[in-house]
FIPARO-503677 format. One record per atom (N, C-alpha, C): residue in one letter; x, y, z. Coordinates in steps of 0.02 Angstrom, whole numbers, plus 50000, padded with zeros to 5 digits. Example, Ala and Ser with C-alpha at 12.3 -4.5 7.8 and 13.67 -1.06 7.14 Angstrom:
// residues 2
a506604971650390;a506154977550390;a506604983550390;s506424988850354;s506844994750357;s506455000250394;
This chain:
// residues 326
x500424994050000;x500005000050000;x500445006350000;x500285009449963;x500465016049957;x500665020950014;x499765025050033;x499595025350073;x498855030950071;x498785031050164;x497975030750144;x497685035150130;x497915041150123;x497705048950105;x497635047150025;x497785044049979;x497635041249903;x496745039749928;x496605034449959;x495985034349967;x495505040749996;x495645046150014;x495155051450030;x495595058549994;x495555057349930;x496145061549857;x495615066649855;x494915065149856;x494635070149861;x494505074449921;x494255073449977;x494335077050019;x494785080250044;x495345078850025;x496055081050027;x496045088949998;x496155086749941;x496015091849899;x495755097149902;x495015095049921;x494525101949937;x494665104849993;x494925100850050;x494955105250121;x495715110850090;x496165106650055;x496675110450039;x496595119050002;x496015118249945;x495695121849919;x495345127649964;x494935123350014;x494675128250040;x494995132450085;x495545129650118;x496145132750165;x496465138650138;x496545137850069;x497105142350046;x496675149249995;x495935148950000;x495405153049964;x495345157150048;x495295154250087;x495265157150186;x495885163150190;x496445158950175;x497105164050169;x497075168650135;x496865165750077;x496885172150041;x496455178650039;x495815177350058;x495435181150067;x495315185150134;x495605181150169;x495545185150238;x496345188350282;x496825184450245;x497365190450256;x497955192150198;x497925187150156;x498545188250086;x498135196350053;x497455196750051;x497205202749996;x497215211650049;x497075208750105;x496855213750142;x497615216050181;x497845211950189;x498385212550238;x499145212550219;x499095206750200;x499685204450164;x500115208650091;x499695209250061;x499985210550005;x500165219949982;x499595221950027;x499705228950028;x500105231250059;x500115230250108;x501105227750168;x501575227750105;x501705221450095;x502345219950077;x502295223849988;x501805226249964;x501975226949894;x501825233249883;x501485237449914;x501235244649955;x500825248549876;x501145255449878;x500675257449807;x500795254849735;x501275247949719;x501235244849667;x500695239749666;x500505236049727;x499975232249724;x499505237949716;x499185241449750;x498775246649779;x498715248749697;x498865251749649;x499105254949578;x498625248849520;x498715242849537;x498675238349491;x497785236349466;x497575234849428;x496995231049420;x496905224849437;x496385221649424;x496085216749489;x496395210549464;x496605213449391;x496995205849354;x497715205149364;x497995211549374;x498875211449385;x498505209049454;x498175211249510;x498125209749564;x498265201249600;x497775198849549;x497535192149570;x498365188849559;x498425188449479;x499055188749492;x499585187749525;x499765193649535;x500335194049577;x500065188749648;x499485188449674;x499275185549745;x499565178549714;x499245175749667;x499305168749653;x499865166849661;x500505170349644;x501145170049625;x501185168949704;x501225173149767;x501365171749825;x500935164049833;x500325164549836;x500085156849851;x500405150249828;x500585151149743;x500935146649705;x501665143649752;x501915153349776;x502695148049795;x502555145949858;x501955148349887;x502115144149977;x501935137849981;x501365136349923;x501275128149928;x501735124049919;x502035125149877;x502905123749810;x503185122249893;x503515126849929;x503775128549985;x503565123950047;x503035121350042;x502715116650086;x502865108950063;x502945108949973;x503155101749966;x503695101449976;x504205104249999;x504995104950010;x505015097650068;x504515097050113;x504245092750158;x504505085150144;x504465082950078;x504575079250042;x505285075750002;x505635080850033;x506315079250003;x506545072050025;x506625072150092;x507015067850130;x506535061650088;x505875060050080;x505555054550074;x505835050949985;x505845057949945;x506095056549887;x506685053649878;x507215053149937;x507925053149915;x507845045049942;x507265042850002;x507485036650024;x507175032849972;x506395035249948;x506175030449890;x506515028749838;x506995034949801;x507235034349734;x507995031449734;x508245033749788;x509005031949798;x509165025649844;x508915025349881;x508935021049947;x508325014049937;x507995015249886;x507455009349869;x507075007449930;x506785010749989;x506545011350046;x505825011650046;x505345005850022;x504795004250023;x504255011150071;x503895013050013;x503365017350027;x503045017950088;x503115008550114;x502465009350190;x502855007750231;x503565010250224;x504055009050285;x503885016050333;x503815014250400;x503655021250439;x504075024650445;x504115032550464;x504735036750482;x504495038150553;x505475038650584;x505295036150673;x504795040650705;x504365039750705;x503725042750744;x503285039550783;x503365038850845;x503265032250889;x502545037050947;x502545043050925;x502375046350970;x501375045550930;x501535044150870;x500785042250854;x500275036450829;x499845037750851;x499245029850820;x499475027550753;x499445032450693;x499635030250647;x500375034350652;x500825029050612;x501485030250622;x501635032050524;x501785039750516;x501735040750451;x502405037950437;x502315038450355;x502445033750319;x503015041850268;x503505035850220;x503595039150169;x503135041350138;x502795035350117;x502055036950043;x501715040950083;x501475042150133;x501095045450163;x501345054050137;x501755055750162;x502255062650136;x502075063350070;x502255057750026;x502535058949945;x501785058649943;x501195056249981;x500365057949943;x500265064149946;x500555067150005;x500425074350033;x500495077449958;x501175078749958;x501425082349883;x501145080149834;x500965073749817;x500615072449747;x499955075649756;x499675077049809;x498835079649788;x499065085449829;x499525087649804;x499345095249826;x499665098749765;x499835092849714;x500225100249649;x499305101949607;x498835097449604;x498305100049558;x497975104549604;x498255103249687;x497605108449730;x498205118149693;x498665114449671;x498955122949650;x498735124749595;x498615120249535;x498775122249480;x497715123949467;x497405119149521;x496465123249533;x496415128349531;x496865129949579;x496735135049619;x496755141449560;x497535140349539;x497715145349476;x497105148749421;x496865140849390;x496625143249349;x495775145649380;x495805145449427;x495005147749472;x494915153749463;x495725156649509;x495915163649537;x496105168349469;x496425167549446;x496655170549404;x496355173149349;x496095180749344;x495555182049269;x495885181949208;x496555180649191;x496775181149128;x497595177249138;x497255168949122;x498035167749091;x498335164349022;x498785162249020;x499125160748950;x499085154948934;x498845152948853;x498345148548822;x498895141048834;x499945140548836;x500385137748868;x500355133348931;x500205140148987;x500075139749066;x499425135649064;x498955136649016;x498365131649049;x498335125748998;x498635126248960;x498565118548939;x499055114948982;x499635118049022;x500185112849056;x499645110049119;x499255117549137;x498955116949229;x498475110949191;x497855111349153;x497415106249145;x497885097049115;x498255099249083;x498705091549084;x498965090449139;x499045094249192;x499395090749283;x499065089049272;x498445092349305;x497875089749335;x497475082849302;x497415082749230;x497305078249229;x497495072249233;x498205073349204;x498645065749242;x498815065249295;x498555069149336;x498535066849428;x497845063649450;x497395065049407;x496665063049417;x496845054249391;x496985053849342;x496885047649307;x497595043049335;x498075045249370;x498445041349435;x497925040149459;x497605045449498;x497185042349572;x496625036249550;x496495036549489;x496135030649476;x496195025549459;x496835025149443;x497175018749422;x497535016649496;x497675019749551;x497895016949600;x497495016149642;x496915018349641;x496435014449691;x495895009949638;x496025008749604;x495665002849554;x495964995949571;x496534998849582;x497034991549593;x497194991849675;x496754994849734;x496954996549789;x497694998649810;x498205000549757;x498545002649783;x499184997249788;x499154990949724;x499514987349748;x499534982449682;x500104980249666;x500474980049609;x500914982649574;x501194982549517;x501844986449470;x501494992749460;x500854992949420;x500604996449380;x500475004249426;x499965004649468;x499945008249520;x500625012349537;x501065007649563;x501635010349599;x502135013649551;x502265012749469;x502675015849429;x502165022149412;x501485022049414;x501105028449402;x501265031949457;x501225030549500;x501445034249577;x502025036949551;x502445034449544;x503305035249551;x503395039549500;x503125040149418;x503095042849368;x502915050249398;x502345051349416;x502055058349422;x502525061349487;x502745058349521;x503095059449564;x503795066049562;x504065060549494;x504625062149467;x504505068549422;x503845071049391;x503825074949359;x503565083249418;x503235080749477;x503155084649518;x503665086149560;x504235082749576;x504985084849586;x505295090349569;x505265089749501;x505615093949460;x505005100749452;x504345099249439;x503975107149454;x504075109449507;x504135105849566;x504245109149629;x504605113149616;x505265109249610;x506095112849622;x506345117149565;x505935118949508;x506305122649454;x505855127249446;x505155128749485;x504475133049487;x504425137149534;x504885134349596;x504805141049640;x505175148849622;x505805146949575;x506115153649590;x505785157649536;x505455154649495;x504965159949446;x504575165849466;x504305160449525;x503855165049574;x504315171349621;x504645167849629;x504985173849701;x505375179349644;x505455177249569;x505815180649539;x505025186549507;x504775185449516;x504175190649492;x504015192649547;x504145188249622;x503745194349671;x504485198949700;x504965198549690;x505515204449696;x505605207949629;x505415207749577;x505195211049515;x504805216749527;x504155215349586;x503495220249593;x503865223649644;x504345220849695;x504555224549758;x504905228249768;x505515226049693;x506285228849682;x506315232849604;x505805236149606;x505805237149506;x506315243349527;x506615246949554;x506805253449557;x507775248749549;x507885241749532;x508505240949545;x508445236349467;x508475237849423;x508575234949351;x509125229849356;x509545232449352;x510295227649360;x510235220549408;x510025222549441;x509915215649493;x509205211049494;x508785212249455;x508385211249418;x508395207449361;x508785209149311;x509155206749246;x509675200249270;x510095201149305;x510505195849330;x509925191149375;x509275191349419;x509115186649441;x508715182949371;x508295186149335;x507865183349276;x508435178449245;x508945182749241;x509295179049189;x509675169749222;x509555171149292;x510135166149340;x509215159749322;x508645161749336;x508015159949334;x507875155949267;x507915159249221;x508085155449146;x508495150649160;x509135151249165;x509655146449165;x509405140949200;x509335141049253;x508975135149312;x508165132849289;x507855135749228;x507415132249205;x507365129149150;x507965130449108;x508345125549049;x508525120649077;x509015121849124;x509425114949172;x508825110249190;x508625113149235;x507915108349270;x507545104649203;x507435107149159;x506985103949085;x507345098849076;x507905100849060;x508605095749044;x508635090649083;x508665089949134;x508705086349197;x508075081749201;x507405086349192;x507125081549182;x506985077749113;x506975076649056;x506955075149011;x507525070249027;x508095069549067;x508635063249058;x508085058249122;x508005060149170;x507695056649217;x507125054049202;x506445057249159;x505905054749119;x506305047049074;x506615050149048;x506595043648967;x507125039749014;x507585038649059;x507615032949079;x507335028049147;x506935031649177;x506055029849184;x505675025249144;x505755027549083;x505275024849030;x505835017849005;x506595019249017;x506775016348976;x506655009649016;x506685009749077;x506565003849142;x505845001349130;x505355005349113;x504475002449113;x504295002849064;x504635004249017;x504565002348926;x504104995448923;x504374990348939;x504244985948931;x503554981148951;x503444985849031;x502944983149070;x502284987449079;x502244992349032;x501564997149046;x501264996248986;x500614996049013;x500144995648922;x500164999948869;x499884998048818;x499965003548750;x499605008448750;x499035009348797;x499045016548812;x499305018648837;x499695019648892;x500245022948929;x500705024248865;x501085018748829;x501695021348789;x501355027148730;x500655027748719;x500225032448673;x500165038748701;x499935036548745;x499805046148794;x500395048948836;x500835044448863;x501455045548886;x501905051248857;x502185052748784;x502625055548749;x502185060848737;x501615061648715;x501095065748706;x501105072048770;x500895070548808;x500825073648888;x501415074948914;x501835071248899;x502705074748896;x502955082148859;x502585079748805;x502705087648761;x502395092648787;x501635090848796;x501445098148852;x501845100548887;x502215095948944;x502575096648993;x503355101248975;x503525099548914;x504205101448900;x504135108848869;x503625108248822;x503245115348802;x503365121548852;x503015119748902;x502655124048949;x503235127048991;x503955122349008;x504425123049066;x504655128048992;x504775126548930;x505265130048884;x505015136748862;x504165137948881;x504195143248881;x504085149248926;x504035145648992;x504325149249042;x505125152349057;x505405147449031;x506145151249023;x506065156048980;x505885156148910;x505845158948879;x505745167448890;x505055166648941;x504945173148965;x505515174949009;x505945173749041;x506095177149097;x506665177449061;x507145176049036;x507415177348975;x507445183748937;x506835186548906;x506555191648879;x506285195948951;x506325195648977;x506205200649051;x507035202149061;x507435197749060;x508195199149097;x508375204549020;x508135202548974;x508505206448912;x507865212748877;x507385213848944;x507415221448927;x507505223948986;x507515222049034;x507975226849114;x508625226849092;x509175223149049;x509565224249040;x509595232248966;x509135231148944;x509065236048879;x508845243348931;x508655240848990;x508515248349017;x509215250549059;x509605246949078;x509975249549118;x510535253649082;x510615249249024;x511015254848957;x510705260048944;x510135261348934;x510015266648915;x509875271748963;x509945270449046;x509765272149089;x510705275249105;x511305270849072;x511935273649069;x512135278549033;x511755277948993;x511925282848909;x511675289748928;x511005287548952;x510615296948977;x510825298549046;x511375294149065;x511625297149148;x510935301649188;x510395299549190;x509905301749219;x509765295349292;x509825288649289;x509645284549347;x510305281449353;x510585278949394;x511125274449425;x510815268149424;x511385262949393;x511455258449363;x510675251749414;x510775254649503;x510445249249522;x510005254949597;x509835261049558;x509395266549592;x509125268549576;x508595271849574;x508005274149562;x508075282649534;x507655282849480;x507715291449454;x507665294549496;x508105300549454;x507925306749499;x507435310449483;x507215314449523;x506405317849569;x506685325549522;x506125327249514;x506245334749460;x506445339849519;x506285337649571;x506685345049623;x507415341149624;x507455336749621;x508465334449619;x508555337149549;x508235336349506;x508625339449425;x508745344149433;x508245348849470;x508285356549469;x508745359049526;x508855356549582;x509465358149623;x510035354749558;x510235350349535;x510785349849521;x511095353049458;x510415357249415;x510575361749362;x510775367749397;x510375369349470;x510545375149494;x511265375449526;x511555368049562;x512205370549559;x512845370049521;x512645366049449;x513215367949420;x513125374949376;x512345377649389;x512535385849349;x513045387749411;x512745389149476;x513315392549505;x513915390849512;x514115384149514;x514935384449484;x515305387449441;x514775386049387;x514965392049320;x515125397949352;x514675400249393;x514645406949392;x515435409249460;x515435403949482;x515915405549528;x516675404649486;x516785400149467;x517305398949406;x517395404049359;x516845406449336;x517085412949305;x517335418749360;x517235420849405;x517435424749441;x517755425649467;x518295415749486;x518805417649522;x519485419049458;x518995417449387;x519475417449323;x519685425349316;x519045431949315;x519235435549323;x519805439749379;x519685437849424;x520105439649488;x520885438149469;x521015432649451;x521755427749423;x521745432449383;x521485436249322;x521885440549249;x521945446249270;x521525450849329;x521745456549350;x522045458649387;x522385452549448;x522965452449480;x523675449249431;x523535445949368;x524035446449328;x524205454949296;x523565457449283;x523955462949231;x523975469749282;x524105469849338;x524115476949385;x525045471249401;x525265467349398;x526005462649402;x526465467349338;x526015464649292;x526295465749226;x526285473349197;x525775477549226;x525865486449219;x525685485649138;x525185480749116;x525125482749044;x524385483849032;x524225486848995;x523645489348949;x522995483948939;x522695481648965;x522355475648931;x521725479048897;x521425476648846;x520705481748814;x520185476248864;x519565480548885;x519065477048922;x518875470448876;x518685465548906;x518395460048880;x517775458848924;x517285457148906;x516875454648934;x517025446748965;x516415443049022;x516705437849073;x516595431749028;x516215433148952;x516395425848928;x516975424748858;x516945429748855;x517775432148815;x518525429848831;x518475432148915;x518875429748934;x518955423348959;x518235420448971;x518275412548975;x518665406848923;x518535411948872;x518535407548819;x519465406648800;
């Protein structure tokens, strides 16, 4: 057996759902976000709004399957049977690896619900990847409690989605934290451009990474899964590879126009490279003091030629003060 939170996939789900619609509504909108994101949230419409909220919700769940590491490294590396307990002696039921790794498996579609619930406008990419989770997490849960949870078949579907929710975890959070210091930090371009760009990189890698770990997966259960699996398998992969490639993609094209602003932000010497413009009363103090430099520079210029020529006892014809500047 797996374990037993697979058998109540739905109630799971919804309490999860309804927990994180509670948060959000009663302190991420009211409290939370106007705090930490102040008159850029406050500025925005209800669609940048939602938005940006989702993005915080997205990475704390992400952040909650972190929970899961230790269980992944004993199942995948250590071959440490699913319904082996972890030392917890202190309870009735004594959880389990699988117990953990169910947690995280039914909680990536309670994210990717949630998304497309909350959110009034997203990208035609983003929701074909969110409705392909979800649905190949739906059609796991039915193939592993069809078979209660016990056999090959079950347990490589387990292990399969597993492996692909690994890698969303771990290559999906910094997207998020890289758009919510984007909304927090826009006044610092340069450091902005270098995180998008560090964000890309780690979401090529991660694709990469997974695409070697997928196909030799497949190359081990090639043999033992039915011909629908090897039909819809490669299919639902491409969503998957699609969707991570064009998320890099964007942040990519975000690092390479903060970088297009910070040049041109060098060229018009008007903002510093990783500070914020200057305020029209700073332009105007700083036009006002290099006139009076001028004006003092010329005057101590005059002073220097008429203590030269009362030295020299000679004749000079009047010049005016920019005559003699010159």
């Amino acid at each position: 057996m797996i374990s037993f939170l697979l058998n109540y996939s739905l109630p799971v789900v919804g309490l999860e759902l309804c927990l994180v619609f509670l948060i959000t509504r009663l302190f991420l909108e009211p409290h939370f976000m106007p705090r930490v994101f102040g008159k850029t949230y406050l500025d925005m419409d209800m669609g940048a709004r939602r938005s940006l909220t989702n993005h915080v919700v997205s990475f704390g769940l992400k952040i909650t399957c972190c929970v899961g590491v230790y269980s992944i490294l004993e199942t995948f590396f250590v071959n440490t049977p699913l319904d082996d307990p972890i030392k917890t002696k202190h309870l009735k039921h004594q959880v389990t690896n699988g117990d953990i790794l169910a947690y995280c498996y039914l909680t990536v579609p309670t994210i990717y619900i949630f998304e497309i619930i909350y959110r009034t406008n997203i990208s035609v990419v983003s929701a074909i990847h969110h409705i392909a989770a979800i649905l190949i997490n739906a059609l796991g849960i039915v193939i592993i409690i069809e078979r209660d949870q016990e056999g090959y078949l079950p347990l490589i579907e387990f292990k399969l989605i597993l492996i692909y929710g690994t890698f969303e975890m771990m290559f999906e959070m910094f997207p998020h934290l890289a758009v919510l210091l984007y909304r927090a930090m826009r006044d610092r371009p340069r450091f902005l451009s270098r995180l998008f760009f560090v964000v890309s990189l780690g979401i090529f890698t991660g694709t990469l990474s997974e695409q070697v770990a997928i196909i030799y997966f497949y190359h081990r259960i090639w043999n033992h899964i039915p011909i629908l699996y090897k039909a819809l398998g490669p299919i639902l992969h491409v969503c998957f590879l699609a969707a991570q490639v064009h998320g890099g993609r964007i942040c990519m094209q975000i690092s390479t126009k903060l970088r297009r602003e910070v040049k041109e932000a060098q060229l018009k010497d008007a903002i510093p490279a990783d500070g914020s413009p200057l305020s029209q009363h700073e332009r105007v103090d700083l036009e006002a003091g290099c006139s009076q430099a001028e004006a003092v520079s010329c005057q101590r210029h005059l002073r220097t030629t008429s203590d030269a020529s009362e030295h020299d006892d000679e004749d000079i014809p009047e010049q005016d003060c920019s005559t003699k500047v010159q």
